[in-house]
N, CA, C and O of each residue as an XYZ file, in Angstrom:
388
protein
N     -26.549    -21.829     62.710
C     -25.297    -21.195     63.109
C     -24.126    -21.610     62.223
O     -23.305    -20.696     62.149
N     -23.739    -22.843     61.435
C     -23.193    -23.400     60.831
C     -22.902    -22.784     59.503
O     -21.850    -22.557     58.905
N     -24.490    -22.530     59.156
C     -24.016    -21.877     57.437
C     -23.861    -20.338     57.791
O     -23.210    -19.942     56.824
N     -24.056    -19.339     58.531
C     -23.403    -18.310     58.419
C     -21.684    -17.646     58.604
O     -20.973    -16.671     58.362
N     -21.702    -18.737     59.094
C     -19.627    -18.908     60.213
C     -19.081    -19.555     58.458
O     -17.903    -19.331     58.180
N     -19.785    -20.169     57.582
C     -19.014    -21.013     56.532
C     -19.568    -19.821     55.427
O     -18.632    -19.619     54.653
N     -20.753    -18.948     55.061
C     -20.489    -17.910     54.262
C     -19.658    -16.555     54.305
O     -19.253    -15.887     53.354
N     -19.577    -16.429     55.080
C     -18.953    -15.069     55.595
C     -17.310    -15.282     55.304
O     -16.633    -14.365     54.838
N     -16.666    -16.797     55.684
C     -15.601    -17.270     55.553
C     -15.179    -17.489     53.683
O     -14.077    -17.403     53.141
N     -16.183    -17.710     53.234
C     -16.254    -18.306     51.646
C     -16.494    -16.641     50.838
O     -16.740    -16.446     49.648
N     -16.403    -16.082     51.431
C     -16.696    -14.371     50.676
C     -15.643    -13.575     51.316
O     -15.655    -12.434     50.854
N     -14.637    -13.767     52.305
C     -13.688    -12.700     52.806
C     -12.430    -13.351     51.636
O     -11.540    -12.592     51.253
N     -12.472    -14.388     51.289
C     -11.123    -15.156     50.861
C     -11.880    -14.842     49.307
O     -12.973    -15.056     48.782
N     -10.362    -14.099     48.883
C     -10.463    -13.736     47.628
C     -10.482    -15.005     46.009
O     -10.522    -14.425     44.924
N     -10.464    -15.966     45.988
C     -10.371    -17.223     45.428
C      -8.917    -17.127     44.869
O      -8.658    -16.659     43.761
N      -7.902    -17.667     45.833
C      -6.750    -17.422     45.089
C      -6.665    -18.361     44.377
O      -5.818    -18.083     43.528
N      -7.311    -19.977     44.114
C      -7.243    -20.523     43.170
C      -7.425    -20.234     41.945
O      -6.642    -20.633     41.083
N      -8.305    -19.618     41.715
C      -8.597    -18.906     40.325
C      -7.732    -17.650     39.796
O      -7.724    -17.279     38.622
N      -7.011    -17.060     40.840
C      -6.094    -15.973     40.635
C      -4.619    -16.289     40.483
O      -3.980    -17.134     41.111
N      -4.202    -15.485     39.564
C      -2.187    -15.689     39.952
C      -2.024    -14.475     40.866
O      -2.696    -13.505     40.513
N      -1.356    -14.332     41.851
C      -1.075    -13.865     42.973
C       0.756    -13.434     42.576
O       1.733    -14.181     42.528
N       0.644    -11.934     42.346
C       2.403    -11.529     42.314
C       2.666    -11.363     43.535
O       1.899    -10.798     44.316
N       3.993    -11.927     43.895
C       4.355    -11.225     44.927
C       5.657    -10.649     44.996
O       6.418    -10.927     44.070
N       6.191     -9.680     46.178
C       7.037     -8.899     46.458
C       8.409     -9.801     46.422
O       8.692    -10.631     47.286
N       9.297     -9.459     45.152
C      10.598    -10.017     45.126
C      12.052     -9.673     46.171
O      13.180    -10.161     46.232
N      11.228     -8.420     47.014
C      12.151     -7.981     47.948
C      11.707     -7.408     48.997
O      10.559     -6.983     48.873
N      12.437     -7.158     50.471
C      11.749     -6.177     51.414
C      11.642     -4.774     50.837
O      12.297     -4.503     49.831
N      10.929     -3.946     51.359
C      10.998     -2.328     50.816
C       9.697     -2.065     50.966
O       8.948     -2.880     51.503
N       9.199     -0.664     50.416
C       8.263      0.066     50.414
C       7.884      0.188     49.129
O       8.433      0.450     48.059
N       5.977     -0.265     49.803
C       5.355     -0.341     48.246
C       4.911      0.848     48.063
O       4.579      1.654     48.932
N       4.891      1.041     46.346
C       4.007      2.575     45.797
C       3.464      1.572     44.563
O       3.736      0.569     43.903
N       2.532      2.580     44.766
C       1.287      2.203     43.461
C       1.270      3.186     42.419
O       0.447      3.218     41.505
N       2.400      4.142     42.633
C       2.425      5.277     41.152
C       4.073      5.679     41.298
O       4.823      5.373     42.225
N       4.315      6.286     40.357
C       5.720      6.517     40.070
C       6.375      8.038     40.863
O       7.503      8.531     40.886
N       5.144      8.421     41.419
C       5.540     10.002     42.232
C       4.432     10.147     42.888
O       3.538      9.449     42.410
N       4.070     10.862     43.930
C       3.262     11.229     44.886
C       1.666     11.680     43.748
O       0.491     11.312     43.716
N       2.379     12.481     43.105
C       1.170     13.640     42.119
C       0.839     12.602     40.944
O      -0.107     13.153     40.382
N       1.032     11.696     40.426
C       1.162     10.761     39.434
C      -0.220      9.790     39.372
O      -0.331      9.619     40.586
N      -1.097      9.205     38.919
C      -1.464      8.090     38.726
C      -1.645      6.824     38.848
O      -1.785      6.417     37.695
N      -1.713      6.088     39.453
C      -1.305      4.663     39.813
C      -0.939      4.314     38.565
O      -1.320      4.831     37.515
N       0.079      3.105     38.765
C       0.240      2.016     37.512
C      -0.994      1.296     36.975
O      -1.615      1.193     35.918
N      -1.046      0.788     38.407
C      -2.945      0.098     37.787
C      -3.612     -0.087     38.656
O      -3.020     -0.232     39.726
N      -5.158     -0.184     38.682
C      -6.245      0.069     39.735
C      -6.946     -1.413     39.533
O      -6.670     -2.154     38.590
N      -7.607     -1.627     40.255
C      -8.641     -3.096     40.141
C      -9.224     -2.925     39.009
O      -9.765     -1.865     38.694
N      -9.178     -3.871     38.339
C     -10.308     -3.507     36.884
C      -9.292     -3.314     35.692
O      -9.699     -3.639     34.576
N      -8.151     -2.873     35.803
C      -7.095     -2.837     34.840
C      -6.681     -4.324     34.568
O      -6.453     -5.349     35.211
N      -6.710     -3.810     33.031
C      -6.009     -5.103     32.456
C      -4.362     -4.646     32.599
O      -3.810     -3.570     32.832
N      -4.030     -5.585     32.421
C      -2.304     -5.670     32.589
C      -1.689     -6.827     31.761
O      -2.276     -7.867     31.459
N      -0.176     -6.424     31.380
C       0.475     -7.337     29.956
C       1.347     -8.016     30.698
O       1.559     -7.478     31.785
N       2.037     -9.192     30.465
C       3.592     -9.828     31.190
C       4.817     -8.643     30.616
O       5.263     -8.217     29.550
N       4.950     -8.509     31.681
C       6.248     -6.957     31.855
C       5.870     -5.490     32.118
O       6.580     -4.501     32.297
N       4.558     -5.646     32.088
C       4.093     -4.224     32.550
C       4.246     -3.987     33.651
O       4.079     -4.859     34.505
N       4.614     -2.719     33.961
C       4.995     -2.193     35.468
C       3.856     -1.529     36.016
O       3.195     -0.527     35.747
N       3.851     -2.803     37.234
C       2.364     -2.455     38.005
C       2.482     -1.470     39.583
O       1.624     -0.990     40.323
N       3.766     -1.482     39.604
C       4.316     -0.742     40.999
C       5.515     -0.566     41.381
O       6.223     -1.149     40.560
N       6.317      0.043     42.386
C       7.368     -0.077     42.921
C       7.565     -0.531     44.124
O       6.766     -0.362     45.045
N       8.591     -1.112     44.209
C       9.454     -1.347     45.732
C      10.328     -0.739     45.994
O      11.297     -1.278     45.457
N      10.787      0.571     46.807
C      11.556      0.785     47.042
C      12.557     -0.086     48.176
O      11.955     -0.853     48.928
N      13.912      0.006     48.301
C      14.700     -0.833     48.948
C      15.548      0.209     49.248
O      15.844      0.936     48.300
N      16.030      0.476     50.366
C      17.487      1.011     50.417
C      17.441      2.407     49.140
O      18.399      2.463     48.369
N      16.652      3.142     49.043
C      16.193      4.205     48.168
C      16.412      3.998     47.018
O      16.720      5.024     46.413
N      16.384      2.798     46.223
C      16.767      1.924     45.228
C      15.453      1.817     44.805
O      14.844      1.156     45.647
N      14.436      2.294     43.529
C      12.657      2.373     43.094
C      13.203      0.986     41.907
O      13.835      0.910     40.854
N      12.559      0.124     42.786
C      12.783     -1.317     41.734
C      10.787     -1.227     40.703
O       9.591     -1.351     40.968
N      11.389     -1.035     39.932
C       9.931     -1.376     39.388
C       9.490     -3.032     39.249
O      10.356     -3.867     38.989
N       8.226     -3.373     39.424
C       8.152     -4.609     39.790
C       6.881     -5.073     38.392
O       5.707     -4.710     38.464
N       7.302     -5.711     37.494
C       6.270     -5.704     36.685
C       5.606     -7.122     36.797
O       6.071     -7.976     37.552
N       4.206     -7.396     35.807
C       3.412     -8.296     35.498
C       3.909     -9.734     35.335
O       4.907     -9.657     34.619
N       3.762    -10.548     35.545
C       4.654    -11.958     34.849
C       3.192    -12.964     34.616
O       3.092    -14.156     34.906
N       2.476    -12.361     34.203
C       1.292    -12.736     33.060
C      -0.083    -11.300     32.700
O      -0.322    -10.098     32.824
N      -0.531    -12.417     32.272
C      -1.688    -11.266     30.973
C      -2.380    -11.621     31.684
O      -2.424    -12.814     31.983
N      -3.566    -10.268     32.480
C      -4.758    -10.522     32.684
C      -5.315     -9.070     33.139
O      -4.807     -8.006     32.784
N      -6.421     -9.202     33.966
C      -6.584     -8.022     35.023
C      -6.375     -8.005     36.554
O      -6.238     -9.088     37.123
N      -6.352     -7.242     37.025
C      -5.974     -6.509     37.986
C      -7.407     -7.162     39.054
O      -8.497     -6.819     38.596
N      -7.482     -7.965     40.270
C      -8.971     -8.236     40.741
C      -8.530     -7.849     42.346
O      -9.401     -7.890     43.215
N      -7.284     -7.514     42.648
C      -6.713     -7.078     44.025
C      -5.632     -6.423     44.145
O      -4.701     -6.210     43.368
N      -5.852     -6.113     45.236
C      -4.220     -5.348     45.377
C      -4.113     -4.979     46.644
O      -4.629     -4.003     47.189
N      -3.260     -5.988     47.202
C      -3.160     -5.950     48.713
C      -2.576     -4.983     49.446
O      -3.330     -4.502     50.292
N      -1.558     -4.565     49.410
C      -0.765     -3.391     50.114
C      -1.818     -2.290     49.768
O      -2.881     -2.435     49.165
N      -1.199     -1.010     50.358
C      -1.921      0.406     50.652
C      -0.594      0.841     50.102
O       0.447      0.185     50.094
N      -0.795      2.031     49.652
C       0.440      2.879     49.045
C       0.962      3.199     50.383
O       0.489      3.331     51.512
N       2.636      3.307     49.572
C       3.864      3.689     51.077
C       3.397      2.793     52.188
O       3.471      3.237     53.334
N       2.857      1.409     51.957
C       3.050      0.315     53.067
C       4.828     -0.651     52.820
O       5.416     -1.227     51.905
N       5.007     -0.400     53.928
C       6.229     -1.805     54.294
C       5.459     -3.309     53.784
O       4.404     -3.711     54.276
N       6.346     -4.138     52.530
C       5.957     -5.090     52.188
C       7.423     -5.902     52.744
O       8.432     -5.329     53.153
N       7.237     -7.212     52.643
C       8.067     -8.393     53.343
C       8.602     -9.066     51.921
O       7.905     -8.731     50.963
N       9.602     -9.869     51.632
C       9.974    -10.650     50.785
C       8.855    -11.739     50.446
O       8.697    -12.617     51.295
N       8.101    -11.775     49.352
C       7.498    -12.950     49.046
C       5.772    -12.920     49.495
O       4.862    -13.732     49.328
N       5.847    -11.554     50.141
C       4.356    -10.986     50.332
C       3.505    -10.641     49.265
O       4.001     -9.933     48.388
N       1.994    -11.088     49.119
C       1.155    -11.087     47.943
C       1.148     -8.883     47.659
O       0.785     -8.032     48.471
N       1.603     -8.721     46.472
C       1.147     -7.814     46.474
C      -0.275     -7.286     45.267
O      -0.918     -6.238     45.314
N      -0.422     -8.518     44.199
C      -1.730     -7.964     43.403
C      -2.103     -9.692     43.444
O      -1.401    -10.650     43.766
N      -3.557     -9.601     42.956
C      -3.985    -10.763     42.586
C      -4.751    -10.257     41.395
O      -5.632     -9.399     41.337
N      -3.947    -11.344     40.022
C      -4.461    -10.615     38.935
C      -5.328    -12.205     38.229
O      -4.896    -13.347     38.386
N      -6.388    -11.887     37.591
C      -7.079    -12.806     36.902
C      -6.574    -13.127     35.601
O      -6.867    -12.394     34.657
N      -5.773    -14.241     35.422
C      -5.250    -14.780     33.937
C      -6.449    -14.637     32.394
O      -7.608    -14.993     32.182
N      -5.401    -13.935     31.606
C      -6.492    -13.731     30.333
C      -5.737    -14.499     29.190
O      -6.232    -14.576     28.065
């Protein structure tokens, strides 16, 4: 009973040690593309540069673009498009390259 309660726990948790984790510099509403009909910025599996714009926050109808602040890929991405994010909430977990 022991080792299934400790694998199941060791596979839901994404290894944030190994990840840099951006998070949300403000309250607002997250988007993952620049317009409804548009593309995402970036999907899991995308590499990404320091300053690349990986999403928006809107605030007060204010589209803050929120970019990269390192080089790597893309291994999460917590919010759902047009979700309410919180100040300081994880919104990607990207793998350092």
């Amino acid at each position: 009973a022991p080792s299934p309660s400790t694998t199941p726990a060791a596979s839901a948790a994404p290894a944030p040690a190994e990840a840099h984790v951006l998070t949300s510099p403000i309250v607002g509403t997250f988007y993952s593309a620049p317009s409804p009909d548009s593309a995402p910025f970036v999907f899991v599996g995308a590499r990404v540069r320091k300053g690349q714009v990986v999403c928006i926050v809107e605030a007060m109808k204010l589209m803050n673009e929120i970019e990269s602040d390192v080089d790597g890929m893309v291994i999460n991405i917590f919010p759902q498009n047009a979700q309410p994010v919180e100040f300081g909430e994880p919104l990607f977990a990207i793998q350092e390259s």
